[in-house]
DRENDO-1510 file (C-alpha; in Angstrom, 1 decimal, always signed):
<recs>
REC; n; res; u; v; w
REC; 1; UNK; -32.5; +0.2; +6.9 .
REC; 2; UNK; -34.6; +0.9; +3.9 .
REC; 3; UNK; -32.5; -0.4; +0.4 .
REC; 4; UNK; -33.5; +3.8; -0.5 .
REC; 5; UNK; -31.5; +4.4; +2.6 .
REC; 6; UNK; -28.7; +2.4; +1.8 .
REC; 7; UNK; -28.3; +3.7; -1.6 .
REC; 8; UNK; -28.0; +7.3; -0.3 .
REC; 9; UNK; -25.2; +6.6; +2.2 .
REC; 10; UNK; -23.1; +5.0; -0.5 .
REC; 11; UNK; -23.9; +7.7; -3.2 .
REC; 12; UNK; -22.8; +9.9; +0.3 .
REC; 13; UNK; -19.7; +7.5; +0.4 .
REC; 14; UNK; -18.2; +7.6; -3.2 .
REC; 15; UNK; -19.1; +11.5; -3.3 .
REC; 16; UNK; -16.5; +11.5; +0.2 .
REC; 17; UNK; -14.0; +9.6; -2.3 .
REC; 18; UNK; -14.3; +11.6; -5.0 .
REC; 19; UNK; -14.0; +14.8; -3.2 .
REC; 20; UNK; -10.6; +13.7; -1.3 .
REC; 21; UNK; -9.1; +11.5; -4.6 .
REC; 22; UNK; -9.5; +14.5; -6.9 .
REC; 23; UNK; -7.9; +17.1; -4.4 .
REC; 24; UNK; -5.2; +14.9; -3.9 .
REC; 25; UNK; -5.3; +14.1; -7.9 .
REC; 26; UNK; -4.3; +17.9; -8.5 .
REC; 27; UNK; -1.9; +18.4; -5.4 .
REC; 28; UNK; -0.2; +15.5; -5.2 .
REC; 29; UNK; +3.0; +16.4; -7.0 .
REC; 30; UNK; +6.5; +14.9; -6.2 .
REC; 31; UNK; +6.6; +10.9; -7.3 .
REC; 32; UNK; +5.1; +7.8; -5.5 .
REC; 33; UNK; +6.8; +8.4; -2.4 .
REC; 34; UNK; +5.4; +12.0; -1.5 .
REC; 35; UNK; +2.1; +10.2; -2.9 .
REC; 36; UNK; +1.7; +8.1; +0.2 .
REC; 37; UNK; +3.0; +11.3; +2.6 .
REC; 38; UNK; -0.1; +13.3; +0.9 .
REC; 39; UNK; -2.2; +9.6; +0.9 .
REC; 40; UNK; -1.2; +9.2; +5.0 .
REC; 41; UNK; -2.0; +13.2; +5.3 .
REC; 42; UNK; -5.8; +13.1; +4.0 .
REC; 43; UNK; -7.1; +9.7; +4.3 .
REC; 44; UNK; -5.3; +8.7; +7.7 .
REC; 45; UNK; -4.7; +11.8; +9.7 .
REC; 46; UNK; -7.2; +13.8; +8.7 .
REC; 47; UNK; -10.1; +12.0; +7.7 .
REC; 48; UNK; -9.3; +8.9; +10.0 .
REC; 49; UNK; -10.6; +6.5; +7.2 .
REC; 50; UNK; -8.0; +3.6; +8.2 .
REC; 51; UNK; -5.8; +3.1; +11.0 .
REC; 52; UNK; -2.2; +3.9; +10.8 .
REC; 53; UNK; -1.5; +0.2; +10.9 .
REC; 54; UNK; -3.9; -0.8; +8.1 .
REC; 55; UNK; -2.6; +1.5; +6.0 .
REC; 56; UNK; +1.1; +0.4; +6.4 .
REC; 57; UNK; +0.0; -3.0; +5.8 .
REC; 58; UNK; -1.8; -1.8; +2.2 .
REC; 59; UNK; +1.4; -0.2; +1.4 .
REC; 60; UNK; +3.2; -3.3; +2.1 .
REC; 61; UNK; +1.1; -5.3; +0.0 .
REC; 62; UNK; +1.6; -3.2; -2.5 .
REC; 63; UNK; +5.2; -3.0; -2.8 .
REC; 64; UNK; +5.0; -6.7; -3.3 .
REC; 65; UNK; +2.3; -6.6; -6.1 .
REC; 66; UNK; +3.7; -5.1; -10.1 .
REC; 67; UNK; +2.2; -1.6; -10.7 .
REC; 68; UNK; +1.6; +2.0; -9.9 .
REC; 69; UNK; +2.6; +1.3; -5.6 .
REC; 70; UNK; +1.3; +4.6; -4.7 .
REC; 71; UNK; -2.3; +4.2; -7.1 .
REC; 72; UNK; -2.8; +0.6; -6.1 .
REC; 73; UNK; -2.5; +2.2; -2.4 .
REC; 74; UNK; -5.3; +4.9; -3.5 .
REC; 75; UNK; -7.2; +2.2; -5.0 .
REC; 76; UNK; -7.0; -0.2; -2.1 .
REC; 77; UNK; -8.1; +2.5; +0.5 .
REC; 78; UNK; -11.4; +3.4; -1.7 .
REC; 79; UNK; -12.4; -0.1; -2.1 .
REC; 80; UNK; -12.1; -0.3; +1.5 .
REC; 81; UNK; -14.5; +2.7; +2.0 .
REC; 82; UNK; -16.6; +2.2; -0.9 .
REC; 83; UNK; -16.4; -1.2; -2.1 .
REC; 84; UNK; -15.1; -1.7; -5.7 .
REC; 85; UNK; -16.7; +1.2; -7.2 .
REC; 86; UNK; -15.5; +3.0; -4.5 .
REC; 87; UNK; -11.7; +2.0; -5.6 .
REC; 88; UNK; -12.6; +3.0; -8.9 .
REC; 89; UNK; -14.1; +6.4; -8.1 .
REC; 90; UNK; -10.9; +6.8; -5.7 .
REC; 91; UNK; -8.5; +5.7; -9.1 .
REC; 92; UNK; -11.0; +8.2; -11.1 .
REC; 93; UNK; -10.6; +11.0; -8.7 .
REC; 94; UNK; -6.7; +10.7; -8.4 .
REC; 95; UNK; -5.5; +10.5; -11.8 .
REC; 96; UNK; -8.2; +11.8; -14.0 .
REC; 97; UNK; -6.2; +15.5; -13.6 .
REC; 98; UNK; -3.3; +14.3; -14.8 .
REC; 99; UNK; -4.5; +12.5; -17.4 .
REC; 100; UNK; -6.5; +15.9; -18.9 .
REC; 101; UNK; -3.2; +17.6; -18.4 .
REC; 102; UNK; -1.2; +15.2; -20.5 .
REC; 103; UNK; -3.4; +14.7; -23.5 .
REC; 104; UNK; -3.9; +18.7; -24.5 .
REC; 105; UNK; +0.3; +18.6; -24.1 .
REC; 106; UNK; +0.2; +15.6; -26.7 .
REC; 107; UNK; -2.7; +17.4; -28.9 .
REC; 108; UNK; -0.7; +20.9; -28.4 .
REC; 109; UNK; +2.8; +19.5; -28.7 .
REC; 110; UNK; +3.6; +20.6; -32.3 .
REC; 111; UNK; +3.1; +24.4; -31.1 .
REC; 112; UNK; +3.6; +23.9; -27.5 .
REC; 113; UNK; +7.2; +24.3; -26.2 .
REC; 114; UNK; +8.2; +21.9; -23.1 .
REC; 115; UNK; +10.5; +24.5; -20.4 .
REC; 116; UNK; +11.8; +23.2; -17.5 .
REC; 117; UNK; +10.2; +26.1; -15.6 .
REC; 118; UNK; +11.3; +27.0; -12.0 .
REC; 119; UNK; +8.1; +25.9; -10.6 .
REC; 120; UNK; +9.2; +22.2; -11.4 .
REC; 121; UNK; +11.7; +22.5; -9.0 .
REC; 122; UNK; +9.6; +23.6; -6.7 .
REC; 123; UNK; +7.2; +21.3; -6.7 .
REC; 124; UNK; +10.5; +19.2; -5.8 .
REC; 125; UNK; +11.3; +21.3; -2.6 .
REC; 126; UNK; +7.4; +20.5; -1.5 .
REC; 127; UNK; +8.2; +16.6; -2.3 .
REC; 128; UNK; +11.0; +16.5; +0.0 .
REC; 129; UNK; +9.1; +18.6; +2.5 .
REC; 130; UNK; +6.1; +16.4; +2.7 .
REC; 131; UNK; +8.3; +13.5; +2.0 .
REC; 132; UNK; +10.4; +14.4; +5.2 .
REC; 133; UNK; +7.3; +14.7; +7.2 .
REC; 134; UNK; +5.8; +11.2; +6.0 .
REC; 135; UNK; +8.8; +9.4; +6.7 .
REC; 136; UNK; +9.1; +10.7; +10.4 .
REC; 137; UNK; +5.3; +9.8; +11.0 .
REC; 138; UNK; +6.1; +6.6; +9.8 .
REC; 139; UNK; +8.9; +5.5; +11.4 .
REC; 140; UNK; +7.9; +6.6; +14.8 .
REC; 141; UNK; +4.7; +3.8; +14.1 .
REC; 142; UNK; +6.6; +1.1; +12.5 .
REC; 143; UNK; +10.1; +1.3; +13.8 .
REC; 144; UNK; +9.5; +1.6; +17.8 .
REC; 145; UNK; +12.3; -1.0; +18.6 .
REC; 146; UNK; +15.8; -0.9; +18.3 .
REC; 147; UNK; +15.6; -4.4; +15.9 .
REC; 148; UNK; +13.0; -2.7; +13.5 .
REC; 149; UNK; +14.8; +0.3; +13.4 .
REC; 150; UNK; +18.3; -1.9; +12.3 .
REC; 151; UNK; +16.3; -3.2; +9.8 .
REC; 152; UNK; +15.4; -0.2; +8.4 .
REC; 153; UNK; +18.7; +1.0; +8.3 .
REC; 154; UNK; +20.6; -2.2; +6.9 .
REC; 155; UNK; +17.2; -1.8; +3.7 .
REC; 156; UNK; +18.4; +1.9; +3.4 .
REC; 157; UNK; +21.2; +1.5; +3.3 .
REC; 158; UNK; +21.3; -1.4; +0.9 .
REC; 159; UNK; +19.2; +0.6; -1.6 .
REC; 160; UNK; +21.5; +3.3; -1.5 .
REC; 161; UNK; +24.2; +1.1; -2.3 .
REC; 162; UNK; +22.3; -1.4; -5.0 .
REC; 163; UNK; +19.2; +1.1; -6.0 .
REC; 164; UNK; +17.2; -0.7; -8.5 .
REC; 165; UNK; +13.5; -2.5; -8.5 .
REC; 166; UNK; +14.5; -6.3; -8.2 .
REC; 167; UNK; +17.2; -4.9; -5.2 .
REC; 168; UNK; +13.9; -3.5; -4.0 .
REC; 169; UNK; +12.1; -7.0; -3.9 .
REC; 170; UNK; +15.0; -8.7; -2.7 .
REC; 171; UNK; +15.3; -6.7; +0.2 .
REC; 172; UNK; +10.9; -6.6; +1.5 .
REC; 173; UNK; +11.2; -10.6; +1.0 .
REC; 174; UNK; +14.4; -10.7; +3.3 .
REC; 175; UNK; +12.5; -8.5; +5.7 .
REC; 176; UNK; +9.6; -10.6; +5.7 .
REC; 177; UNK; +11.8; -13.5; +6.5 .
REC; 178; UNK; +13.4; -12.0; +9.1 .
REC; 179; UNK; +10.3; -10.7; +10.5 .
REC; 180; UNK; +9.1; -14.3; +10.7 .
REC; 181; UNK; +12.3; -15.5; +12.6 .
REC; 182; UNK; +12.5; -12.5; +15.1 .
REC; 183; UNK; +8.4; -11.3; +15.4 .
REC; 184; UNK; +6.4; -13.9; +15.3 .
REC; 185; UNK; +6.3; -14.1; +19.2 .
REC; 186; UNK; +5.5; -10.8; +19.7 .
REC; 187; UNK; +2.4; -10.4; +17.0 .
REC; 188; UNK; -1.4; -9.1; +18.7 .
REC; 189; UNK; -3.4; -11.1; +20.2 .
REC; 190; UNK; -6.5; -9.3; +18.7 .
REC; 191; UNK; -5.6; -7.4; +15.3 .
REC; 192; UNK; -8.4; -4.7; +14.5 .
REC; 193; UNK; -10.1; -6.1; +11.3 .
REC; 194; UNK; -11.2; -3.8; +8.3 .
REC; 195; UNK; -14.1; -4.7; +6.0 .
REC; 196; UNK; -13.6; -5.9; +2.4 .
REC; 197; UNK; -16.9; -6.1; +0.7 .
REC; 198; UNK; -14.8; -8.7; -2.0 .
REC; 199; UNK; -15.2; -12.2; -1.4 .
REC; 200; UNK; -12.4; -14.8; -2.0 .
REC; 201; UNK; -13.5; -16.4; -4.9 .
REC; 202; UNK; -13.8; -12.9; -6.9 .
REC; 203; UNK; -9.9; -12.3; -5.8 .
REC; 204; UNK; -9.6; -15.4; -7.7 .
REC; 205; UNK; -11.5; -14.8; -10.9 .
REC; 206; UNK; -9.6; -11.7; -10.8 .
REC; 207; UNK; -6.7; -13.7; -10.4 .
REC; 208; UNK; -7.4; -15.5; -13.4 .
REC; 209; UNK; -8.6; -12.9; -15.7 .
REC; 210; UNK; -4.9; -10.8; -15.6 .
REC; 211; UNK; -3.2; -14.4; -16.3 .
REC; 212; UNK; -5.6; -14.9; -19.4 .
REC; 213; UNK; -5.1; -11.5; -20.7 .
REC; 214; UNK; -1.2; -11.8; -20.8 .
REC; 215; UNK; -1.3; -14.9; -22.0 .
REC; 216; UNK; -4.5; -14.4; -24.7 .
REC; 217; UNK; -4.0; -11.1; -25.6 .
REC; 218; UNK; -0.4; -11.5; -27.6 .
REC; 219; UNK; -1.7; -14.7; -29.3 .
REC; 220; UNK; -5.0; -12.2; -30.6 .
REC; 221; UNK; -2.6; -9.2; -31.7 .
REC; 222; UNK; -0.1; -11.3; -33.6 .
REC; 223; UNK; -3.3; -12.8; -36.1 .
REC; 224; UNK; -5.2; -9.5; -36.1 .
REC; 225; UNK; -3.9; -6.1; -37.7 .
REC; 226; UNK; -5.6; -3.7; -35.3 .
REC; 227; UNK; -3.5; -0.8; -33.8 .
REC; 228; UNK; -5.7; +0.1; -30.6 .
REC; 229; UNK; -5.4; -3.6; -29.5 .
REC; 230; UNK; -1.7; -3.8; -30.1 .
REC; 231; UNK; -1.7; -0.7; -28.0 .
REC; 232; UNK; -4.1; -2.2; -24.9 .
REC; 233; UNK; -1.8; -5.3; -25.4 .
REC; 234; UNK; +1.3; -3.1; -25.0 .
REC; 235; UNK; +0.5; -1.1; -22.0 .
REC; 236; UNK; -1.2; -4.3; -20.4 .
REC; 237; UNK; +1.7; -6.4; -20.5 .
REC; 238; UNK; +4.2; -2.7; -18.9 .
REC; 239; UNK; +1.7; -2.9; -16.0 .
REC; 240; UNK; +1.6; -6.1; -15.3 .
REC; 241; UNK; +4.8; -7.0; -15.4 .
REC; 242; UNK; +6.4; -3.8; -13.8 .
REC; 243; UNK; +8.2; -3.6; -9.9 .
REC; 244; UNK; +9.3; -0.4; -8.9 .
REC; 245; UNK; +6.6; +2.3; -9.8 .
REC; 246; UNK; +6.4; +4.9; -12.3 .
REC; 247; UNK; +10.2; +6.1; -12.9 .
REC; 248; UNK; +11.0; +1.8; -13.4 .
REC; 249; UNK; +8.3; +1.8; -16.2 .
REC; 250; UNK; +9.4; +4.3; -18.6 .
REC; 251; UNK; +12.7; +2.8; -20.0 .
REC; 252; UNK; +10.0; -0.1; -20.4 .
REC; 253; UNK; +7.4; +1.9; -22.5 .
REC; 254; UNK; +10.3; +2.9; -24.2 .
REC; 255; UNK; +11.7; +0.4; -25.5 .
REC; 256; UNK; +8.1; -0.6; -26.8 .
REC; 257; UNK; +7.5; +2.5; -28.5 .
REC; 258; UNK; +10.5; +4.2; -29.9 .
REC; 259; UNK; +12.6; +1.3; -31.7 .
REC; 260; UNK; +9.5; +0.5; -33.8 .
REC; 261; UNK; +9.0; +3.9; -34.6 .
REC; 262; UNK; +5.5; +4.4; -33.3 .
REC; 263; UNK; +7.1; +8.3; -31.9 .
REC; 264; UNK; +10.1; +9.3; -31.8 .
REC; 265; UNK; +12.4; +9.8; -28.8 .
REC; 266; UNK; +11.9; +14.0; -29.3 .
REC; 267; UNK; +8.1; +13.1; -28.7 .
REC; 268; UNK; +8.6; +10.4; -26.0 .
REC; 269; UNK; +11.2; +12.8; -23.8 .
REC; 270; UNK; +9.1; +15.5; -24.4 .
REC; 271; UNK; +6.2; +13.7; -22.8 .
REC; 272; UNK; +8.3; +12.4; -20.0 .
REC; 273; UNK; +9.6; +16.0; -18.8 .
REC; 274; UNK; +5.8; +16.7; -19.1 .
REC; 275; UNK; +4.8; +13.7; -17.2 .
REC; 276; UNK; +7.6; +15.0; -13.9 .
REC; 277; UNK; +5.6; +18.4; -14.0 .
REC; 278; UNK; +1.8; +17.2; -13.4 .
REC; 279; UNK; +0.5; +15.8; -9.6 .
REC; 280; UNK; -1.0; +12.6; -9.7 .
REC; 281; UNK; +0.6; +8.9; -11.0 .
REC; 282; UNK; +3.6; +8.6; -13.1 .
REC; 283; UNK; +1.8; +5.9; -15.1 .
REC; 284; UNK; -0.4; +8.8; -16.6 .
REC; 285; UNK; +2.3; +9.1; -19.2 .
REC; 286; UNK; +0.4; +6.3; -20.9 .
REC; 287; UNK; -2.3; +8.6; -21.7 .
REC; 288; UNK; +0.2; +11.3; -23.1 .
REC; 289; UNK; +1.5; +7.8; -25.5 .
REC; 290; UNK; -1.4; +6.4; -26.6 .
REC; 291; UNK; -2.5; +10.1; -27.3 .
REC; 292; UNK; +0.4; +10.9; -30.1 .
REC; 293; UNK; +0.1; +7.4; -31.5 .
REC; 294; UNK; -3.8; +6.9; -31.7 .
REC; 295; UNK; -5.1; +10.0; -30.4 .
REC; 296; UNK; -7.7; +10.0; -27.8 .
REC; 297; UNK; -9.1; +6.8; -28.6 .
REC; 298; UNK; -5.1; +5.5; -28.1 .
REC; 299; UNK; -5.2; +7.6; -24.5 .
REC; 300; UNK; -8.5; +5.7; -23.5 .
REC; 301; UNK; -6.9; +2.3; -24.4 .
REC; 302; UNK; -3.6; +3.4; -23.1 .
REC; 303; UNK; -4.4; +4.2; -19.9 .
REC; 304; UNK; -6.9; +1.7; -19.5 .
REC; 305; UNK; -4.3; -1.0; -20.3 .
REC; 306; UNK; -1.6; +0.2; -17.8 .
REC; 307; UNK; -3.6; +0.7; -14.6 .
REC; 308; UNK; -6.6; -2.2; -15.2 .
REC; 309; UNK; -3.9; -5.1; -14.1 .
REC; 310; UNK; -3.9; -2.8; -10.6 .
REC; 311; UNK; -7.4; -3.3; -10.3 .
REC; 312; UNK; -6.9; -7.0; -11.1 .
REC; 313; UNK; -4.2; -7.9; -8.7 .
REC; 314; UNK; -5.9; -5.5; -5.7 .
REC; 315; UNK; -8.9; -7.4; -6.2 .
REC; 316; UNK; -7.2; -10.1; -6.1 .
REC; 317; UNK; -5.2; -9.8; -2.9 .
REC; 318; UNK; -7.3; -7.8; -0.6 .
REC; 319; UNK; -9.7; -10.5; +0.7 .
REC; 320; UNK; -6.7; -12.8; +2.0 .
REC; 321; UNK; -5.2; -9.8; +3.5 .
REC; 322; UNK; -7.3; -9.5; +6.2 .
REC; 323; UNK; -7.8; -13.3; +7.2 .
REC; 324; UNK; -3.3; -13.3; +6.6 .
REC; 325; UNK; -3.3; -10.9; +9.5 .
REC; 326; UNK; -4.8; -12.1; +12.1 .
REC; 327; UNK; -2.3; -14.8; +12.0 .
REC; 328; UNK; +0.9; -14.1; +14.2 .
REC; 329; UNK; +3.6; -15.6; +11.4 .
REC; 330; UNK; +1.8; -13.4; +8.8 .
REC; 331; UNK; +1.9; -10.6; +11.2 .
REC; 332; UNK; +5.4; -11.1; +12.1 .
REC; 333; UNK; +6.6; -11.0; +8.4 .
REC; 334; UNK; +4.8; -7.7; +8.0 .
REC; 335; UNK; +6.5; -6.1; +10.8 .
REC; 336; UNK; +9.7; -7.3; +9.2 .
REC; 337; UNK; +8.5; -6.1; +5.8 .
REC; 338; UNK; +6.6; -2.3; +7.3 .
REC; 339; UNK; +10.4; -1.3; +9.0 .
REC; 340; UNK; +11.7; -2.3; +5.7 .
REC; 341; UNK; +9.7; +0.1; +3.9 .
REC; 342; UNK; +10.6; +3.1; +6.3 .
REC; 343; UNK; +14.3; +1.6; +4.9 .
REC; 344; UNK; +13.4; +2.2; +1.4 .
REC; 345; UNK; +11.4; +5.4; +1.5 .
REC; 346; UNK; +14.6; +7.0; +4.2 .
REC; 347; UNK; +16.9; +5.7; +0.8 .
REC; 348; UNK; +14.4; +7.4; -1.9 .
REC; 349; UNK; +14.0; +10.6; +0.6 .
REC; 350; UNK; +17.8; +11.0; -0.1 .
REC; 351; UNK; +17.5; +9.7; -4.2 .
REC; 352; UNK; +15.4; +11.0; -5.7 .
REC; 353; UNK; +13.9; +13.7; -3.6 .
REC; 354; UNK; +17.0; +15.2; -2.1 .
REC; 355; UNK; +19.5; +14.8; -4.6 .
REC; 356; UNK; +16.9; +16.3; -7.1 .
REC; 357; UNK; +15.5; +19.2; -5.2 .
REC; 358; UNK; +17.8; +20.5; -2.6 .
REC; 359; UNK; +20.7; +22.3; -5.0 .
REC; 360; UNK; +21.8; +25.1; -2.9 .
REC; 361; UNK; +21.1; +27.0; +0.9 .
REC; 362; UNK; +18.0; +29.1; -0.2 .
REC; 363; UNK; +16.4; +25.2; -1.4 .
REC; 364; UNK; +17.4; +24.3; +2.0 .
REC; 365; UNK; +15.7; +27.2; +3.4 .
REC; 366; UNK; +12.4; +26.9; +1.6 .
REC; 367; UNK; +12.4; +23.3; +2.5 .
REC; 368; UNK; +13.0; +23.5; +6.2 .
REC; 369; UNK; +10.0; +26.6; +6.1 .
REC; 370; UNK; +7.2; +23.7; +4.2 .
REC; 371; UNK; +8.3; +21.4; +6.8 .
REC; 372; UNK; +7.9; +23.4; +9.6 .
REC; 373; UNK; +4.4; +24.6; +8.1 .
REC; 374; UNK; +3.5; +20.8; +7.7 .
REC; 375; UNK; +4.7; +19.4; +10.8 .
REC; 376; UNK; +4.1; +21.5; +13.7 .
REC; 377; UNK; +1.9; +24.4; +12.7 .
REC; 378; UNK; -0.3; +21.4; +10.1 .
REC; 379; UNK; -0.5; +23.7; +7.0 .
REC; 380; UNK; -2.6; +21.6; +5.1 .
REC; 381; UNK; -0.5; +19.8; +1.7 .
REC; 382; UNK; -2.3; +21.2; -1.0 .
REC; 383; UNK; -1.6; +24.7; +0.7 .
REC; 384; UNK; +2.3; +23.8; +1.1 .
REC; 385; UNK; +2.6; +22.9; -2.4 .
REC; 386; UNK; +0.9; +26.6; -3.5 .
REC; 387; UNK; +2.9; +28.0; -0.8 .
REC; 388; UNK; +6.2; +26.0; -2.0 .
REC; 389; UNK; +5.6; +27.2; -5.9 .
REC; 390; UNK; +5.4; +31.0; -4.7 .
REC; 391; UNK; +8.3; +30.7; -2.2 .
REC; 392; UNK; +10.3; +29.0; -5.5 .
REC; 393; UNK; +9.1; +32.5; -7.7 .
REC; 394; UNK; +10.3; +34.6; -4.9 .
REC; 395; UNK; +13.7; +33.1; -4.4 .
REC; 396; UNK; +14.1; +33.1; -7.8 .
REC; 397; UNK; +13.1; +36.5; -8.5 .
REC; 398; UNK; +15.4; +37.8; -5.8 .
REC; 399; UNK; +18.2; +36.1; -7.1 .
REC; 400; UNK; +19.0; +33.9; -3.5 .
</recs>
């Protein structure tokens, strides 16, 4: 095959990303959880890009990694497809919307009043719908057996109970453990391999560059006097640093930005309502931040610092994945670890989605109407979430 050739199929490939990343970029409202529902809807069932198992096994490698889960998961499937400008044009795609969306609110805020329009809540009833419909997928695939399917309950339940981002942590690594102890016999023999076009010793330098920058990058800002790099510095250190996704990093960011006055916490909750109303990743309220402190030049660095220690640690972990998985302890552990995330997403399909969405019988009724659309007749997402925001007008304008 000509190198011409070559160069045409991967143009052909990124365009692929680009296409699915930004539809899902400006449908894919509801939080990190109804991200991997619309993630699992377009890249695994429709377009057949992974495997069902591959992809639980990104997710579960993310949820052990700081970070965006549900972007790292985005990024990891187009690096996968397209290599590592393919996960950038997949990050691009996904998040670039939201982005736009937050920065006119930030340049527009002083005339521009925040309402916490009906369509928000909405956009909640089509979380819980595609949610619902995500979670039911995956537990039929990664909870077959009565002991997986305890184990999801038991990390459900335990969420419920304790819900924070270390319990979070605590409860994958004790799945992982107990996957080792109870799985290990029963791993494949032959595990279908997927091609990482990252070699080892990148995922090391890649390693090593996010370890300089948080230890490097503090030492520079306290000696020079130069706002965008405390600002890079800032955001670098949230996303590095950060379990539990999007909702986990905003008492973070703001107890970086308010206390020292760089906006005050009008501007920052203002932003924040903002941030629940736009698809795409939580972590886009960086841009909104860096926006009313620095203007665009403070979104560019913003946003840039917050989601480049993604890149970093995907880079970093995806060549060892597949060599991990072909080993039956490794693949034990994540069969302990995948039923523990059914666990977690089961607790977060109750709180957040439910307990935020599903106020009264007519939300009930527009919810089990998306579902039905989504799961038996296949209504395709983006269509469920226009679908969803009328049915919320209607109901509303009726007065159910």
């Amino acid at each position: 095959m000509s190198k011409q050739i070559k160069k045409q199929n991967q143009l052909h490939t990124l365009l692929q990303i680009l296409i699915a990343s930004t539809k899902l970029g400006l449908t894919s409202f509801g939080g990190p959880v109804a991200h991997l529902a619309y993630f699992k809807d377009e890249y695994i069932d429709r377009r057949k890009w992974l495997t069902d198992k591959t992809y639980a096994d990104i997710i579960a490698l993310c949820q052990f990694l700081p970070g965006p889960a549900s972007s790292q998961v985005g990024i990891s499937i187009g690096m996968l497809r397209g290599g590592l400008l393919g996960g950038l044009v997949s990050w691009f795609g996904f998040t670039v919307p939201s982005i736009i969306i937050l920065v006119v609110f930030a340049m527009l805020y002083q005339t521009f009043t925040l309402d916490d329009a009906g369509f928000i809540h909405s956009l909640k009833i089509v979380a819980a719908a595609v949610v619902l419909h995500a979670l039911i997928g995956l537990g039929k695939k990664l909870t077959p057996d009565k002991t997986r399917l305890a184990i999801a309950i038991v990390a459900a339940a335990v969420m419920l109970l304790y819900p924070s981002a270390w319990m979070q942590i605590a409860i994958i690594l004790a799945a992982g453990l107990v996957g080792l102890k109870l799985f290990k016999d029963k791993a494949e023999s032959k595990v279908e391999p997927f091609k990482v076009n990252i070699s080892k010793k990148t995922g090391v330098a890649s390693l090593g560059i996010l370890v300089t920058c948080l230890i490097v990058l503090p030492l520079i800002t306290r000696v020079t006097d130069n706002r965008l790099l405390d600002i890079f510095d800032t955001f670098f250190r949230v996303g590095s640093l950060v379990f539990g996704g999007g909702h986990v990093v905003l008492p973070m960011i703001e107890r970086e930005v308010v206390p020292q006055g760089l906006l005050s916490p009008d501007e920052f909750l203002a932003g924040y309502g903002m941030a629940q109303a736009v698809p795409g990743p939580l972590f886009t309220f960086s841009s909104y931040l860096g926006t009313m402190m620095e203007g665009i030049a403070g979104a560019l660095v913003a946003t840039a610092g917050i989601f480049l220690p993604s890149f970093l640690l995907i880079i970093a972990a995806l060549p060892f994945l597949n060599a991990l998985r072909q080993r039956s302890a490794f693949q034990g552990i994540l069969m302990g670890v995948n039923a523990s995330v059914v666990g977690i997403l089961l607790a977060a399909f109750y709180d957040p989605v439910i307990s935020s969405s599903i106020f009264d019988p007519s939300d009930f009724a527009l919810g089990v109407i998306l579902f039905a659309l989504l799961n038996i007749w296949k209504v395709s997402a983006w269509l469920i979430v226009l679908l969803g925001v009328i049915g919320g007008y209607l109901i509303n304008m009726l007065g159910f």
